[in-house]
DRENTORKOL-3810 file (N, C-alpha, C; in nm, 4 decimals):
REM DRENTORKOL-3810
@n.u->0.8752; n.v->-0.7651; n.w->-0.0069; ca.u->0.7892; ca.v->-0.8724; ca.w->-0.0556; c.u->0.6435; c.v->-0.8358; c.w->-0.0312
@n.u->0.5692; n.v->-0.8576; n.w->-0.1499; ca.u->0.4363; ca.v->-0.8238; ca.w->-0.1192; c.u->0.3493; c.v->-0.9176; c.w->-0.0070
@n.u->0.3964; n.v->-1.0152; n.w->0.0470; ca.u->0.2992; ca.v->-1.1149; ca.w->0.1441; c.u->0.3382; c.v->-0.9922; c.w->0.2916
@n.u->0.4295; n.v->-0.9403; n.w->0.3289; ca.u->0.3873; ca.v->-0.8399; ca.w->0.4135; c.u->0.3371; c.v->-0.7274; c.w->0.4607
@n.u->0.2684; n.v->-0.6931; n.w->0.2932; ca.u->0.1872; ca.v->-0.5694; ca.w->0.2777; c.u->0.0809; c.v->-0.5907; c.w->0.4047
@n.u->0.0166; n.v->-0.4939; n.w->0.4404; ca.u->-0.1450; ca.v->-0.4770; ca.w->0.4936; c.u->-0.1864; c.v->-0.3342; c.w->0.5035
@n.u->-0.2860; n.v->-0.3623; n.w->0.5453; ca.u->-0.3581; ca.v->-0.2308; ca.w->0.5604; c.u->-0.2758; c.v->-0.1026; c.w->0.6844
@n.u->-0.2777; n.v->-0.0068; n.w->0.6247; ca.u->-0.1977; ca.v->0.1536; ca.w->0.7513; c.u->-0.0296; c.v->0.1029; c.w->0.6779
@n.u->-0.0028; n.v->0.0096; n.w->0.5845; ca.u->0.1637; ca.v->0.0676; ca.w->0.5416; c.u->0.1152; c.v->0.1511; c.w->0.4151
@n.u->0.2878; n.v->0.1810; n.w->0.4475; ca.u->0.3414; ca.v->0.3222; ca.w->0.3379; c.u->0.3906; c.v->0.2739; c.w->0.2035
@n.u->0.3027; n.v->0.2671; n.w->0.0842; ca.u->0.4103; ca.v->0.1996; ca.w->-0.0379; c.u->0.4282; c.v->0.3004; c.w->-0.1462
@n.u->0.5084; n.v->0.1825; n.w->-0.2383; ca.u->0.5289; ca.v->0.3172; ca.w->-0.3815; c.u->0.4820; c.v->0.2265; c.w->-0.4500
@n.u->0.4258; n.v->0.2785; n.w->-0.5701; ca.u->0.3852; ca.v->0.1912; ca.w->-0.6953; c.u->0.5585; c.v->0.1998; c.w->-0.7732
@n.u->0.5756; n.v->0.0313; n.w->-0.8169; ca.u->0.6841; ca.v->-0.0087; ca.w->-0.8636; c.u->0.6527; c.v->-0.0360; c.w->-1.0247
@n.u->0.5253; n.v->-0.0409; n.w->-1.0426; ca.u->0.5194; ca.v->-0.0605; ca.w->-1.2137; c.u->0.3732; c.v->-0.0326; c.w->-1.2260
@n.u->0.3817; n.v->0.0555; n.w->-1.3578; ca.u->0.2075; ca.v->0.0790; ca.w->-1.3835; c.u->0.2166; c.v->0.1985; c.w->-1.4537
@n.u->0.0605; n.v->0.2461; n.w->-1.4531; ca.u->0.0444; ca.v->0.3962; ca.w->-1.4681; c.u->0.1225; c.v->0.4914; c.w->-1.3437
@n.u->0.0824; n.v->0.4350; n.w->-1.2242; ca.u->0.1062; ca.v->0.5316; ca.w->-1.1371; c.u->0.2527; c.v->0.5301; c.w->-1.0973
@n.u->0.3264; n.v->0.4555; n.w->-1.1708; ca.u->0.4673; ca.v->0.4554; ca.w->-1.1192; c.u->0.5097; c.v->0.5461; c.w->-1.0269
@n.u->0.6113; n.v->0.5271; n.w->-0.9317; ca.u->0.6388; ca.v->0.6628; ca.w->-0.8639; c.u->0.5846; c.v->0.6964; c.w->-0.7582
@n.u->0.4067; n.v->0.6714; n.w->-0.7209; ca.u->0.3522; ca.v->0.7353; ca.w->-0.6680; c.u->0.3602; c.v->0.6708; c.w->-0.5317
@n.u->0.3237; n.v->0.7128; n.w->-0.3920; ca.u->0.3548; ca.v->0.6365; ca.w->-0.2814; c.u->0.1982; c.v->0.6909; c.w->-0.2404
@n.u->0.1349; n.v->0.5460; n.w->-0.0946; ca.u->0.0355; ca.v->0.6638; ca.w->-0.0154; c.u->0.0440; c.v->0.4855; c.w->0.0772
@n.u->-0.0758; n.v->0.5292; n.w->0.1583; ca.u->-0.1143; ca.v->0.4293; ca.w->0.2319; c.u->-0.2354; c.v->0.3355; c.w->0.2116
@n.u->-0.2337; n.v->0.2303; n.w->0.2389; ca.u->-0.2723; ca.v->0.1071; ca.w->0.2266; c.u->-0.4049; c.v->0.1112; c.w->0.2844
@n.u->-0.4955; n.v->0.1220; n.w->0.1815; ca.u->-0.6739; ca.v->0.1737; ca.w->0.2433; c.u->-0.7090; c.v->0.0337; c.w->0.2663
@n.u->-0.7004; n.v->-0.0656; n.w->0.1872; ca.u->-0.7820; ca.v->-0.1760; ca.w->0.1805; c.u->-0.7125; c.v->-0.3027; c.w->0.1361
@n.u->-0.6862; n.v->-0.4262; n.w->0.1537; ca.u->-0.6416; ca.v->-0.5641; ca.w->0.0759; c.u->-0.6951; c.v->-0.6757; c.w->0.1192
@n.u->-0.7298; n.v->-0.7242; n.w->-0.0266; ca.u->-0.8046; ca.v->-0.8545; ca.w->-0.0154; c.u->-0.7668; c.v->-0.9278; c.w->-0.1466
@n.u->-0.7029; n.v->-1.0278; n.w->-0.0753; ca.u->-0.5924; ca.v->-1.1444; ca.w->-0.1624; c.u->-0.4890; c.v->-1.0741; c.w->-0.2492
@n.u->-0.5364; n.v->-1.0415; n.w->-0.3711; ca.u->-0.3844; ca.v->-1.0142; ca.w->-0.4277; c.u->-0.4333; c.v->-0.8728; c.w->-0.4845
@n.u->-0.4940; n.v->-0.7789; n.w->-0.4206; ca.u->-0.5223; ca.v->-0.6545; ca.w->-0.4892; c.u->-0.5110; c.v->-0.5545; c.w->-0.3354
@n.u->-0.4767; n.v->-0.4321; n.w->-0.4065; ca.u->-0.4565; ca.v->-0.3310; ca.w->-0.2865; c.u->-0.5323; c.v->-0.1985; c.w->-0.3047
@n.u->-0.5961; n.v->-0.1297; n.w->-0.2594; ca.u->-0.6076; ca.v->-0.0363; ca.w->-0.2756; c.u->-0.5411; c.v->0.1080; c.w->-0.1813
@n.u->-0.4750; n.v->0.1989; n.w->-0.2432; ca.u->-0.4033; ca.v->0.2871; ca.w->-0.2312; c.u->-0.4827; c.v->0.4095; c.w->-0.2142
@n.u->-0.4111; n.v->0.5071; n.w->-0.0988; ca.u->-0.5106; ca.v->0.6205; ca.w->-0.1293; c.u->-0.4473; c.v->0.7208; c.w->-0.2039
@n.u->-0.5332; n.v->0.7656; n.w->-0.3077; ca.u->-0.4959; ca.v->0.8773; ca.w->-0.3571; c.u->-0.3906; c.v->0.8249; c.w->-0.4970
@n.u->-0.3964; n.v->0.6888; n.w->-0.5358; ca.u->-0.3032; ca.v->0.6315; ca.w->-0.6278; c.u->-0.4183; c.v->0.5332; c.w->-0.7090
@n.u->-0.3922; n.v->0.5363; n.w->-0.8218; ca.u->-0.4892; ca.v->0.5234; ca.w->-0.9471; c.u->-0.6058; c.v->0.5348; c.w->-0.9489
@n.u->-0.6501; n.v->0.6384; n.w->-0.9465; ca.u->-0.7572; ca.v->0.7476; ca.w->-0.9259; c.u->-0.8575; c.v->0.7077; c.w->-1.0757
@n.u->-0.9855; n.v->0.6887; n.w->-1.1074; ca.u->-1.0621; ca.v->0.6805; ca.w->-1.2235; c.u->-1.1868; c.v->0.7424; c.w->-1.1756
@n.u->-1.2403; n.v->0.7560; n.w->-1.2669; ca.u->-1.3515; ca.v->0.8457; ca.w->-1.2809; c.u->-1.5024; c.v->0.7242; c.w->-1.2997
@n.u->-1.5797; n.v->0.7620; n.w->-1.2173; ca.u->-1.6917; ca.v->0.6789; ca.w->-1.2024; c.u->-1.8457; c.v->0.7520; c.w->-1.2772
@n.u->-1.8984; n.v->0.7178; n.w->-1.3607; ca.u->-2.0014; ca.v->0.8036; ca.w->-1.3991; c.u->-2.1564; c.v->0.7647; c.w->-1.2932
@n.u->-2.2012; n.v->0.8087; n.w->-1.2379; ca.u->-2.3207; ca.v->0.7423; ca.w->-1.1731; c.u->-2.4711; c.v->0.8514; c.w->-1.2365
@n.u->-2.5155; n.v->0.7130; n.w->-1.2073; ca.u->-2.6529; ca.v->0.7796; ca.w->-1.2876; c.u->-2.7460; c.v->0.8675; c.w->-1.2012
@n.u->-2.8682; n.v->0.9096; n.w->-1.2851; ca.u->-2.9398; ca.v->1.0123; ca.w->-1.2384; c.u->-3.0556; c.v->0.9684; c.w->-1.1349
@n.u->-3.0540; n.v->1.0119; n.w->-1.0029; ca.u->-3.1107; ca.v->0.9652; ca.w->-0.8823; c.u->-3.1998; c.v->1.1018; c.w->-0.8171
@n.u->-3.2694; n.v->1.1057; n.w->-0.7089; ca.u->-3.3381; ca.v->1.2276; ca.w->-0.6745; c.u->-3.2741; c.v->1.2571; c.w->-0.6204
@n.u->-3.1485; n.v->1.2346; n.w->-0.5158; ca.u->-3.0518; ca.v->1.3100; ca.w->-0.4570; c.u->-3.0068; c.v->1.3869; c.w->-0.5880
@n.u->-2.9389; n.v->1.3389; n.w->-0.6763; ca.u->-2.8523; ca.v->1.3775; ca.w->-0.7997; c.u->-2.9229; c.v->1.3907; c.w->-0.9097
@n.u->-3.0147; n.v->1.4882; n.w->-0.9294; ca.u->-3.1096; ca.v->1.4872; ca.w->-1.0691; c.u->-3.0380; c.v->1.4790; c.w->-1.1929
@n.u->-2.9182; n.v->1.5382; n.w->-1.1930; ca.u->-2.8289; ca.v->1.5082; ca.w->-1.3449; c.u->-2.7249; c.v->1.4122; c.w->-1.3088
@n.u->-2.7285; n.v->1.3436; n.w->-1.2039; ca.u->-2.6008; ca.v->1.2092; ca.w->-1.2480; c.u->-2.4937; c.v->1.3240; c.w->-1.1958
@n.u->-2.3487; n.v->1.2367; n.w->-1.2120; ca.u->-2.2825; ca.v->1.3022; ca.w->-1.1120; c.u->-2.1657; c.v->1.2362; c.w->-1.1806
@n.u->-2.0192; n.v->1.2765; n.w->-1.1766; ca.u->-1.8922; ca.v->1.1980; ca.w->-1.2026; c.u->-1.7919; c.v->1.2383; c.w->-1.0562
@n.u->-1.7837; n.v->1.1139; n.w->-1.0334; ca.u->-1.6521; ca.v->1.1178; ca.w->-0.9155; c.u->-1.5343; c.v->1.0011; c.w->-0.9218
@n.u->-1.4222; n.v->1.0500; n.w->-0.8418; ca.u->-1.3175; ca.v->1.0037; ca.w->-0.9072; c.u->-1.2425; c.v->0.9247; c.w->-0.7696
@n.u->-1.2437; n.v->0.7667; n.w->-0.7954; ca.u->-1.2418; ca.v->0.7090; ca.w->-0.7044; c.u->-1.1062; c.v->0.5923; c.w->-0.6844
@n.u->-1.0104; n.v->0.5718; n.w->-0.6129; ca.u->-0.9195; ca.v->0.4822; ca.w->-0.6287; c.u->-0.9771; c.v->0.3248; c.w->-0.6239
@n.u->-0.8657; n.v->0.2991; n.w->-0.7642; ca.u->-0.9077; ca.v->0.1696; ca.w->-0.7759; c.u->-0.7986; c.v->0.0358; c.w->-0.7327
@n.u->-0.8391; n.v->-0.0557; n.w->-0.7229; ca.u->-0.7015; ca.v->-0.1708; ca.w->-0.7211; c.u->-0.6415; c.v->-0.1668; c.w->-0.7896
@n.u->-0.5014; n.v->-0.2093; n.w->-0.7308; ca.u->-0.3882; ca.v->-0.2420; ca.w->-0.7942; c.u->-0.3140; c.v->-0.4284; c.w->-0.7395
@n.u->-0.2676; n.v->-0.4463; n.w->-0.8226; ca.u->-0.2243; ca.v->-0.6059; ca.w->-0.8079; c.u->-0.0840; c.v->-0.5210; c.w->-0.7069
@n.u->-0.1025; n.v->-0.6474; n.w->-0.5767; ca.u->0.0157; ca.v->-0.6345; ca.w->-0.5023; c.u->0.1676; c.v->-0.6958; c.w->-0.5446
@n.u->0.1673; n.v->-0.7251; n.w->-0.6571; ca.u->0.3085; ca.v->-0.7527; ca.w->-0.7305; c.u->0.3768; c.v->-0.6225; c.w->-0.7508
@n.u->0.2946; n.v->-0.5060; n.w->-0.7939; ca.u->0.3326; ca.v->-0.3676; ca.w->-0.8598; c.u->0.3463; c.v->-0.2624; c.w->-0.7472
@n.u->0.3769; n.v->-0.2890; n.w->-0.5938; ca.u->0.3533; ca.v->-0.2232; ca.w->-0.4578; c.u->0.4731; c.v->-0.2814; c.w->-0.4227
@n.u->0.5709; n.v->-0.1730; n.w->-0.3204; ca.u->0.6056; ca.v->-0.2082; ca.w->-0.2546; c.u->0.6510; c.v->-0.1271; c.w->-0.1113
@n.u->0.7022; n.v->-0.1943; n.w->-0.0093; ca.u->0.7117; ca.v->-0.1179; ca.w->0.0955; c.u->0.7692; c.v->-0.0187; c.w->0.0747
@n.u->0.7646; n.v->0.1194; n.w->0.1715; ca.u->0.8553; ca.v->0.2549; ca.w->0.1390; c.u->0.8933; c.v->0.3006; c.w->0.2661
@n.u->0.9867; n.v->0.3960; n.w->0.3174; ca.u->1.0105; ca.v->0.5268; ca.w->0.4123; c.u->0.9465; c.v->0.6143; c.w->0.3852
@n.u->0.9318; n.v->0.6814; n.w->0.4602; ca.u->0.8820; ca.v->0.8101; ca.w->0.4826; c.u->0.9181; c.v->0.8763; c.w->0.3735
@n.u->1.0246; n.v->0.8622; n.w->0.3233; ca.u->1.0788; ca.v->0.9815; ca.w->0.1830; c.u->0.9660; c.v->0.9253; c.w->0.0760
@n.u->0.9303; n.v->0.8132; n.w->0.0877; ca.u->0.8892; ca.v->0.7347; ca.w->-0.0532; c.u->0.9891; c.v->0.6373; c.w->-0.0746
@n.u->1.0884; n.v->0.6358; n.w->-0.0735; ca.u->1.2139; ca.v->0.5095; ca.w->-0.1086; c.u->1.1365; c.v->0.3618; c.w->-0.0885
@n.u->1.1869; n.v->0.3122; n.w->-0.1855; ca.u->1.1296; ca.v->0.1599; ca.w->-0.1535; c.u->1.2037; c.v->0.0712; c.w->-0.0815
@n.u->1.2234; n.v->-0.0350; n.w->-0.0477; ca.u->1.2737; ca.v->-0.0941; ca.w->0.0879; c.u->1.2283; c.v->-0.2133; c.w->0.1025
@n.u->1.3668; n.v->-0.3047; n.w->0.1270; ca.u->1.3643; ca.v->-0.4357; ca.w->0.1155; c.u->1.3444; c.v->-0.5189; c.w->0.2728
@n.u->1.2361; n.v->-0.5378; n.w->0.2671; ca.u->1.2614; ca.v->-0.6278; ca.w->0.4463; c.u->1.2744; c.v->-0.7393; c.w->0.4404
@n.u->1.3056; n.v->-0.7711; n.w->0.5499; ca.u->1.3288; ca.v->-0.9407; ca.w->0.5828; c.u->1.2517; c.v->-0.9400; c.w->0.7502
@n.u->1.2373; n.v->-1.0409; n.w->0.7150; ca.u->1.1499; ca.v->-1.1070; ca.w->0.8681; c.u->1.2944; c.v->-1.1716; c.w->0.9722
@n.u->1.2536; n.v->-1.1033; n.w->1.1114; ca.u->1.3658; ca.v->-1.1616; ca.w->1.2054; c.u->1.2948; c.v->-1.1640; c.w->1.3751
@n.u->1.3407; n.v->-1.2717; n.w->1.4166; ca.u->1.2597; ca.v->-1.2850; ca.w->1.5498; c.u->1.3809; c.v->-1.1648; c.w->1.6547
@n.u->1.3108; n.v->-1.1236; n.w->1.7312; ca.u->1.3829; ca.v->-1.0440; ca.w->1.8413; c.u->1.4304; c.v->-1.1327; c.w->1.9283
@n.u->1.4536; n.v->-1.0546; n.w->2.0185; ca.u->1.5275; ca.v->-1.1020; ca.w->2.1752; c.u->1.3577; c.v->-1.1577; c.w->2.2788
@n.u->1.2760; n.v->-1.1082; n.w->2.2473; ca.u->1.1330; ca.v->-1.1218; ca.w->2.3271; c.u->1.0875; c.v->-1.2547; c.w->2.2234
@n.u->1.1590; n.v->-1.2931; n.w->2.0787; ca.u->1.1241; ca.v->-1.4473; ca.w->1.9956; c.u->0.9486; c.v->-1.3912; c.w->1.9415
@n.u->0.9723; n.v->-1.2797; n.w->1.9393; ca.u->0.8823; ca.v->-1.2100; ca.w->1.8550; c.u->0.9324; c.v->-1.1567; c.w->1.6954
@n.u->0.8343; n.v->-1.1978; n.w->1.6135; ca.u->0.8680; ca.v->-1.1398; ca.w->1.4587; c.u->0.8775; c.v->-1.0320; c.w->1.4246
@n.u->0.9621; n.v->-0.9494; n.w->1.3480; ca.u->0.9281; ca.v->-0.8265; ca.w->1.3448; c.u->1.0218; c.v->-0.8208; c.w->1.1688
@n.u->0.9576; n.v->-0.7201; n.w->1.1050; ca.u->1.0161; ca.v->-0.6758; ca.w->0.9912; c.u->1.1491; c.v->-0.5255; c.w->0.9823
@n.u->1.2819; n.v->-0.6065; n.w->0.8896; ca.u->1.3487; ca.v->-0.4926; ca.w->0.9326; c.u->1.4192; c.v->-0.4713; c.w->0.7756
@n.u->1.4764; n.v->-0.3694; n.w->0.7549; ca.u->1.5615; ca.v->-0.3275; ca.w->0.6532; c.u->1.6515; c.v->-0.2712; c.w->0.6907
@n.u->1.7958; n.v->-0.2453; n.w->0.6531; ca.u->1.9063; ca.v->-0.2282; ca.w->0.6209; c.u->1.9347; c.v->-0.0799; c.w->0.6067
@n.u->2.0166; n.v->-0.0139; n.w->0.6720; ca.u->2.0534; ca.v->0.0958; ca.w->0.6332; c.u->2.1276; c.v->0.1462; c.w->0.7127
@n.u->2.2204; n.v->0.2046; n.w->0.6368; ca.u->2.3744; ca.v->0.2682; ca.w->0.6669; c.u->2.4511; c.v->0.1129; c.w->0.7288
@n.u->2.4227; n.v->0.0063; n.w->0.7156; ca.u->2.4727; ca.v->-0.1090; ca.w->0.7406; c.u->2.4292; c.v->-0.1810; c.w->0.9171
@n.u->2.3254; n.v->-0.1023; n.w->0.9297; ca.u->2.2538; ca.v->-0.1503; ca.w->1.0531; c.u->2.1066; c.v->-0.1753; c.w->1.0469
@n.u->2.0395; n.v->-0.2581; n.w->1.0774; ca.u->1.9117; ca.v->-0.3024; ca.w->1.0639; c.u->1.8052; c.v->-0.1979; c.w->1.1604
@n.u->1.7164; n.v->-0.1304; n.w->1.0676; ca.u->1.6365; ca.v->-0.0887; ca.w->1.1255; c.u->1.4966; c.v->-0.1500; c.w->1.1320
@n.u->1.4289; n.v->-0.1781; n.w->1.2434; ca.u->1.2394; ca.v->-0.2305; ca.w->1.2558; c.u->1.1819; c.v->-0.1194; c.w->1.1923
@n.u->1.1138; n.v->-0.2458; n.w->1.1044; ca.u->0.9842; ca.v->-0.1139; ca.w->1.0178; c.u->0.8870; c.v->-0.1503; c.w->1.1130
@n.u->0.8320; n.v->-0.2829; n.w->1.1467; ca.u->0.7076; ca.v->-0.2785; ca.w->1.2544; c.u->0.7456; c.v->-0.4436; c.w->1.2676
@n.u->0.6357; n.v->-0.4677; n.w->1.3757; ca.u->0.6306; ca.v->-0.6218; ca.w->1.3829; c.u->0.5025; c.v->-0.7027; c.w->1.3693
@n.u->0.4855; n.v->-0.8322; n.w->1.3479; ca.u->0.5091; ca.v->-0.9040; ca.w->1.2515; c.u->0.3618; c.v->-0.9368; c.w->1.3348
@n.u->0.2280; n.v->-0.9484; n.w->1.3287; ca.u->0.1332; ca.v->-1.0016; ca.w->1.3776; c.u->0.1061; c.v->-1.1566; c.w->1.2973
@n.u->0.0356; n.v->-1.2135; n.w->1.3621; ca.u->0.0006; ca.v->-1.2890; ca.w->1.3257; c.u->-0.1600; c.v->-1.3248; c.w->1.3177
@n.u->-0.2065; n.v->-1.3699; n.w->1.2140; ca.u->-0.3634; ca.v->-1.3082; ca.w->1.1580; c.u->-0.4278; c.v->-1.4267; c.w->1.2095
END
């Protein structure tokens, strides 16, 4: 679910141009994310005395956090659910090989 995205996780783009692509979570603010190294555009900037001819660089842009989702280390995408521990602390976990593994836990902002 995208409401547990934040900033330092690992995602994949689930729909878009960049389909496919996974990285980490540079920046989010409300419903946009920015990714590093995932939908990359080209910025033209104009001509300055640092830069006498203007300059093109190629910079990641937002993506709507509907089209993100959590991943493993492989890239795989991955379904969590929220569960309190034994300490009645939150923590996020997913499923695998039929045992629940913690992806991290659960701060509260």
């Amino acid at each position: 679910m995208s409401k547990w995205i934040r900033k330092g996780d690992k995602v994949v783009v689930i729909a878009g141009n960049s389909k496919g692509k996974s990285g980490e979570v540079l920046f989010r603010k409300d419903d946009r994310v920015i990714i590093q190294d995932v939908n990359m555009r080209k910025k033209h900037l104009r001509k300055t005395q640092e830069a006498p001819n203007g300059r093109i660089i190629e910079m990641e842009m937002p993506l709507h956090i509907s089209n993100v989702c959590l991943c493993d280390k492989e890239g795989n995408p991955l379904n969590v659910r929220s569960r309190k521990n034994k300490e009645g602390e939150r923590e996020l976990v997913y499923g695998k090989a039929g045992t629940d593994v913690v992806y991290r836990s659960v701060r509260k902002v």
